[in-house]
One Martini backbone bead per residue (centre of mass of N, CA, C, O) as a GRO file, in nm:
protein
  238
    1UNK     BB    1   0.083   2.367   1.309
    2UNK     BB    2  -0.192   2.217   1.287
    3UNK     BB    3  -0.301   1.921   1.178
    4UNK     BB    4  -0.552   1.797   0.927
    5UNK     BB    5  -0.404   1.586   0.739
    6UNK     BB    6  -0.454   1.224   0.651
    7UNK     BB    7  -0.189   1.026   0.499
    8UNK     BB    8  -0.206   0.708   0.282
    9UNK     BB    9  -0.086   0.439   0.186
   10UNK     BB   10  -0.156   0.088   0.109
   11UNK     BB   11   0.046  -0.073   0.096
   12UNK     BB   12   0.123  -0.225   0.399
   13UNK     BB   13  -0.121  -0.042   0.559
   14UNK     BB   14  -0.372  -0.123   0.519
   15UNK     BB   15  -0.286  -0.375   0.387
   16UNK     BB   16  -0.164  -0.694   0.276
   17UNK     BB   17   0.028  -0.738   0.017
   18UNK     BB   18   0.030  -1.033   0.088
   19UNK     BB   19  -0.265  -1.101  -0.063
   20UNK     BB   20  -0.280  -1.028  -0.317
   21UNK     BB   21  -0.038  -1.212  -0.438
   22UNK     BB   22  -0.260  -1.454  -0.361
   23UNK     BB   23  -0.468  -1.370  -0.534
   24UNK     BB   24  -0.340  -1.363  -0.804
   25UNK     BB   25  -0.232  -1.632  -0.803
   26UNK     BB   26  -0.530  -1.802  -0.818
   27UNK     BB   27  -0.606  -1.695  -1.087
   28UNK     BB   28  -0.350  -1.824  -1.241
   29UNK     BB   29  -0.401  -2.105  -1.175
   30UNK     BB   30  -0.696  -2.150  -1.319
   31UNK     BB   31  -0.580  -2.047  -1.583
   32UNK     BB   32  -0.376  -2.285  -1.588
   33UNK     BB   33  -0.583  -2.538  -1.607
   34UNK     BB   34  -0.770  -2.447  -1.823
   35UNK     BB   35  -0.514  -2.397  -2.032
   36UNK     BB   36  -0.326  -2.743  -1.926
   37UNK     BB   37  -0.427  -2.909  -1.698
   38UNK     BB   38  -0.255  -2.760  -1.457
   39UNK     BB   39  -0.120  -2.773  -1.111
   40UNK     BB   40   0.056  -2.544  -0.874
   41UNK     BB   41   0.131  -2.281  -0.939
   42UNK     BB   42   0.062  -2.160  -0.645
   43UNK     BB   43   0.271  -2.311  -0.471
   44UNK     BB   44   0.531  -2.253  -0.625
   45UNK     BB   45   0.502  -1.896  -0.638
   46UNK     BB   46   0.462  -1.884  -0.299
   47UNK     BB   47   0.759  -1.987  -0.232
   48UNK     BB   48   0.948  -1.793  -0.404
   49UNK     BB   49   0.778  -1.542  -0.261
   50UNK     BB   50   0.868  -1.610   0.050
   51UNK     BB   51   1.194  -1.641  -0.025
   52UNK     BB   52   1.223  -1.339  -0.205
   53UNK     BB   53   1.131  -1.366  -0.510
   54UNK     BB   54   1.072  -1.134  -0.749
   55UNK     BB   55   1.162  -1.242  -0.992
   56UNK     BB   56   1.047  -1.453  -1.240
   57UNK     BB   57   0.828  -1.618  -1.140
   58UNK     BB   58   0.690  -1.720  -1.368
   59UNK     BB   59   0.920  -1.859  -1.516
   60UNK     BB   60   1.007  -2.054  -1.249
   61UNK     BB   61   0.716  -2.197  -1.268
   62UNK     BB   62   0.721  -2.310  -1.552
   63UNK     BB   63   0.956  -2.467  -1.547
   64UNK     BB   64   0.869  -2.666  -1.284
   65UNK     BB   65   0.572  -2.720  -1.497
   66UNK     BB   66   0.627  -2.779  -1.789
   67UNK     BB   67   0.587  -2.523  -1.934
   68UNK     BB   68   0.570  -2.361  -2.215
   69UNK     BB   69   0.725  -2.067  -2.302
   70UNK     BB   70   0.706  -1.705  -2.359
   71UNK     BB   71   0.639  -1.361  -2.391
   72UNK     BB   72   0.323  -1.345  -2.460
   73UNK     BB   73   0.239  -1.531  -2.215
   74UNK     BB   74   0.356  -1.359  -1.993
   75UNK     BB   75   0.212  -1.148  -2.013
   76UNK     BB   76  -0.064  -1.228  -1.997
   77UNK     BB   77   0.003  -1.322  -1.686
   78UNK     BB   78   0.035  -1.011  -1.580
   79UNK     BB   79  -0.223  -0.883  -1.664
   80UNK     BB   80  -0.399  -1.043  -1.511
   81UNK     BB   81  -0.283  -0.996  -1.247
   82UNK     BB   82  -0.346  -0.693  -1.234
   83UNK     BB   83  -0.671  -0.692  -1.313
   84UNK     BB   84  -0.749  -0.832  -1.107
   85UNK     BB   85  -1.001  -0.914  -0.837
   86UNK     BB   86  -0.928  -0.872  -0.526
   87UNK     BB   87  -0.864  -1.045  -0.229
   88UNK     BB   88  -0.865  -0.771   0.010
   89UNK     BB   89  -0.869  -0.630   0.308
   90UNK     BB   90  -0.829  -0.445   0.560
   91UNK     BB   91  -0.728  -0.378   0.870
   92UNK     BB   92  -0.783  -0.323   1.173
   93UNK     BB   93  -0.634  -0.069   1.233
   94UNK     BB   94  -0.731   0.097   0.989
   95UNK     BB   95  -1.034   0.077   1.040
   96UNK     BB   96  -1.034   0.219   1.302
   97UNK     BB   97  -0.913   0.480   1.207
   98UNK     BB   98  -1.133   0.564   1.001
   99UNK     BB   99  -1.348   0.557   1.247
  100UNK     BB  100  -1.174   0.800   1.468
  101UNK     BB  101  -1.201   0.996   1.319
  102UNK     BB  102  -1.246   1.314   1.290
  103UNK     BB  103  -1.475   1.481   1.074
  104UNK     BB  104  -1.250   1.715   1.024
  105UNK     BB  105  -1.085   1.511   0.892
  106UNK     BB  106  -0.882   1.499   0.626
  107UNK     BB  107  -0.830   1.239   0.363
  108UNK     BB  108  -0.563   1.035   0.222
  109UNK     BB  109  -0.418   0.892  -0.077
  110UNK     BB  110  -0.069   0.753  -0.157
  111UNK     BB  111  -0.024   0.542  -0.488
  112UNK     BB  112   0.188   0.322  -0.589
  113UNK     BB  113   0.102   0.198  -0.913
  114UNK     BB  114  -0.060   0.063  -1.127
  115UNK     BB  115  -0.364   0.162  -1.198
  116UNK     BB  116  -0.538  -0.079  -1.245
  117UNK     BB  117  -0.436  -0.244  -0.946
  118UNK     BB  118  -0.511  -0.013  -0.761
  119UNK     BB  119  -0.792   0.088  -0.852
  120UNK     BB  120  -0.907  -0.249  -0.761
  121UNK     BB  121  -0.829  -0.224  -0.467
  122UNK     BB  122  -0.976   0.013  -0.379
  123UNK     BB  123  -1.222  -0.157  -0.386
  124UNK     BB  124  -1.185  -0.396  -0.241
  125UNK     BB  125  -1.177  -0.191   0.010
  126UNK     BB  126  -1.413   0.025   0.056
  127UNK     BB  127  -1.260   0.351   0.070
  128UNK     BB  128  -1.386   0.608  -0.091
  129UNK     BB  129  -1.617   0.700   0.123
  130UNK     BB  130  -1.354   0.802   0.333
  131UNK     BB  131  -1.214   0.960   0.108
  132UNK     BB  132  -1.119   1.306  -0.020
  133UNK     BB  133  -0.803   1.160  -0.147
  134UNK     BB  134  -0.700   0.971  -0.459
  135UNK     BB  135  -0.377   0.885  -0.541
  136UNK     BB  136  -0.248   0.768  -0.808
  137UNK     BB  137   0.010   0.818  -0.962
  138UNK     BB  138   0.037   0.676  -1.280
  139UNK     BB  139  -0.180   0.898  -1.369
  140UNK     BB  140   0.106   1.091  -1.403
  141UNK     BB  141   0.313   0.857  -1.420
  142UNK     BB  142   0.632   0.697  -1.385
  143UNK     BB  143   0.773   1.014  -1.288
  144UNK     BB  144   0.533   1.018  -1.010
  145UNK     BB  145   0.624   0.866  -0.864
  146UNK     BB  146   0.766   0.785  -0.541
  147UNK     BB  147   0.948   1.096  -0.488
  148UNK     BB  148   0.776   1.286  -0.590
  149UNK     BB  149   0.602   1.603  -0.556
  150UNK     BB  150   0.322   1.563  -0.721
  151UNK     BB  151   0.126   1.367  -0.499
  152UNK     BB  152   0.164   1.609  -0.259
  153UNK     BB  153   0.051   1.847  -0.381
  154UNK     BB  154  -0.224   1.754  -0.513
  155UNK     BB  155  -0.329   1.669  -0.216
  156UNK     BB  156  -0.334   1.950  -0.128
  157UNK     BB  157  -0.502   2.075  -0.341
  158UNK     BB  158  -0.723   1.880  -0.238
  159UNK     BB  159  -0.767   1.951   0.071
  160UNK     BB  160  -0.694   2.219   0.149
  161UNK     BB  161  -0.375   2.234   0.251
  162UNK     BB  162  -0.089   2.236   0.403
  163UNK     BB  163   0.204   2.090   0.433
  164UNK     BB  164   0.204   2.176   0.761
  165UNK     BB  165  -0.102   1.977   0.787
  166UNK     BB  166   0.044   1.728   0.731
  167UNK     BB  167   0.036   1.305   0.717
  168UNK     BB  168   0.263   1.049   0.643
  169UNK     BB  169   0.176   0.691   0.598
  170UNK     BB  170   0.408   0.420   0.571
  171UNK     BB  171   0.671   0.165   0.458
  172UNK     BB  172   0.864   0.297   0.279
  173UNK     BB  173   1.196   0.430   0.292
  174UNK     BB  174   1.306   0.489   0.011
  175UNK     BB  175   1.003   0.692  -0.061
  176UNK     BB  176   0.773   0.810   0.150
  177UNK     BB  177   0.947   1.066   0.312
  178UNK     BB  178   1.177   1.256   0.186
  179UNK     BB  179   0.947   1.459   0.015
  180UNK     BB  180   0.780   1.533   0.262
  181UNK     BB  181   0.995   1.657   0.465
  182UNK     BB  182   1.060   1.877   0.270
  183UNK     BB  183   0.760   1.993   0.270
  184UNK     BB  184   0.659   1.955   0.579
  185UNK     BB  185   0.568   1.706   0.671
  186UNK     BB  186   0.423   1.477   0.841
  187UNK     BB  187   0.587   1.113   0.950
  188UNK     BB  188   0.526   0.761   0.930
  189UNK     BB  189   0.605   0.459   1.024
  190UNK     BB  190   0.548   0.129   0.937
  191UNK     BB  191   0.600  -0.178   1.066
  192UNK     BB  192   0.535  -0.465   0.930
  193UNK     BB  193   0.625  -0.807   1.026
  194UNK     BB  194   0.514  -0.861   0.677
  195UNK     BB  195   0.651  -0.680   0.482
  196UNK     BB  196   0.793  -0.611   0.198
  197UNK     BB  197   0.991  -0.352   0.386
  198UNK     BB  198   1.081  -0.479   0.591
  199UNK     BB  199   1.392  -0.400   0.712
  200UNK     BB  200   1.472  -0.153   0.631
  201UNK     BB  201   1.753   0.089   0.569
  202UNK     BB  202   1.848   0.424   0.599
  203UNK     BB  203   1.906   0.732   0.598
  204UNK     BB  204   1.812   0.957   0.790
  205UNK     BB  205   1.654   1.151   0.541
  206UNK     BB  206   1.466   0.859   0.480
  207UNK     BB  207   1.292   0.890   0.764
  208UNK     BB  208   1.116   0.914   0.994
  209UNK     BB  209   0.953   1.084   1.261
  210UNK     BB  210   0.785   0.792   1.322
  211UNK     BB  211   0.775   0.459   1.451
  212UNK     BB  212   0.538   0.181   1.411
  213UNK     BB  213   0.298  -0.112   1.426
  214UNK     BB  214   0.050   0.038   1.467
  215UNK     BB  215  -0.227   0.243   1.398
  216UNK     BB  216  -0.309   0.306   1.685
  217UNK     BB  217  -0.057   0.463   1.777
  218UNK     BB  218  -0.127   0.759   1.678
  219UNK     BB  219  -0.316   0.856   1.930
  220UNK     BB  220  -0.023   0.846   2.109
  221UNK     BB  221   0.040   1.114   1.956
  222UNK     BB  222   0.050   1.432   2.039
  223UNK     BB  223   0.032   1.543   1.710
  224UNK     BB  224  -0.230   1.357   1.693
  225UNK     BB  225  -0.489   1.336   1.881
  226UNK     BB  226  -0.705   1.558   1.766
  227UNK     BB  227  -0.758   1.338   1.518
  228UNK     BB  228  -0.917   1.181   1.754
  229UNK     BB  229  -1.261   1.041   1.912
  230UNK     BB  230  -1.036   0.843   2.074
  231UNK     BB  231  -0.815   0.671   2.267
  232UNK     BB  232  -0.540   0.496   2.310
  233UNK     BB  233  -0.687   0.296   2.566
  234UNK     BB  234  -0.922   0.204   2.383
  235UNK     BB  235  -0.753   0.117   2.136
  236UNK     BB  236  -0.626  -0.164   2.297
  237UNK     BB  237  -0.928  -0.255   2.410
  238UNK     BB  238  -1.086  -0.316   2.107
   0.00000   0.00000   0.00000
């Protein structure tokens, strides 16, 4: 059964989730200025984001800034974080794909995390008049992130199409294939060199169909070439 529809992750997919990262710090700079006059704030967090840290990134930069905090600052500084406007494009090859999909091709995205911050994320790339079906999972609840059946059920609901007729690009292998493989999906890993998810390793169960370093190699990829409007060779000349 040939594919038909194309659905894509959004974060280190599309667009590079450490880009997001540096948007949020700089708006959190601002805050920390505004209400301190202490500078900062971006230096100190995104070295810690850098070399690996995922927790407490607030609290351990806010300590080595001498600023004294509780609980209800932390979350105000989460919050702000969150619904900030980030600042944060397409990668090129990204857009080269939405741009060279045949007009017949149905398109899709699923992605987890904060409805507000996706949402966000979503209008910062202006990339609604381009998707067909836009799920963002936390809409359904926090028990209905990947890897539930819940969207990518509603994603073929949405594009009306069956599920051995998709196919789901993504970067994390712990999450983003596993419950698509179940159910017939075709599966592609994206492997940015820089993404947040990058280098990790799982059992073969949970491991995609194929895997790319650049989302124009879809095209050279036989199972899915007439989805495509350009060739594979005009495609790393351009």
């Amino acid at each position: 059964m040939p594919i038909k529809a194309i659905v894509f992750d959004m974060d280190d997919t599309l667009y590079y989730e450490s880009d997001y990262v540096r948007s949020g710090m700089q708006e959190l700079e601002k805050w920390i200025i505004e209400n301190y006059n202490i500078g900062g704030f971006y230096e100190v967090a995104m070295t810690f984001f850098e070399t690996g840290e995922k927790k407490y990134i607030f609290n351990k930069t806010l300590d080595l800034l001498k600023i004294p905090y509780n609980e209800k600052l932390i979350q105000s500084m989460i919050n702000l974080y969150r619904s900030h406007k980030p600042s944060i494009q397409l990668l090129k090859d990204s857009k080269w794909v939405l741009d060279n999909l045949d007009e017949n091709v149905k398109i899709g995205l699923i992605s987890d995390g904060y409805f507000g911050a996706q949402t966000n994320k979503v209008h910062s790339l202006g990339i609604e008049e381009k998707f067909h079906s836009i799920i963002l999972t936390d809409q359904f609840g926090r028990n209905h992130w990947k890897p539930s059946h819940k969207p990518y059920e509603q994603t073929c609901l949405n594009l009306q199409v069956s599920h051995h007729e998709c196919v789901y690009i993504g970067d994390n292998v712990s999450k983003d294939f596993i419950t698509a493989k179940k159910l017939g999906w075709k599966t592609v890993h994206i492997e940015r060199e820089i993404g947040i998810y990058a280098n990790i390793t799982e059992k073969q169960e949970f491991m995609a169909h194929y895997q790319i370093n650049n989302l124009k190699e879809l095209s050279a990829i036989r199972e899915f070439q007439h989805l495509f409007i350009t060739q594979y060779e005009e495609a790393f000349n351009s």
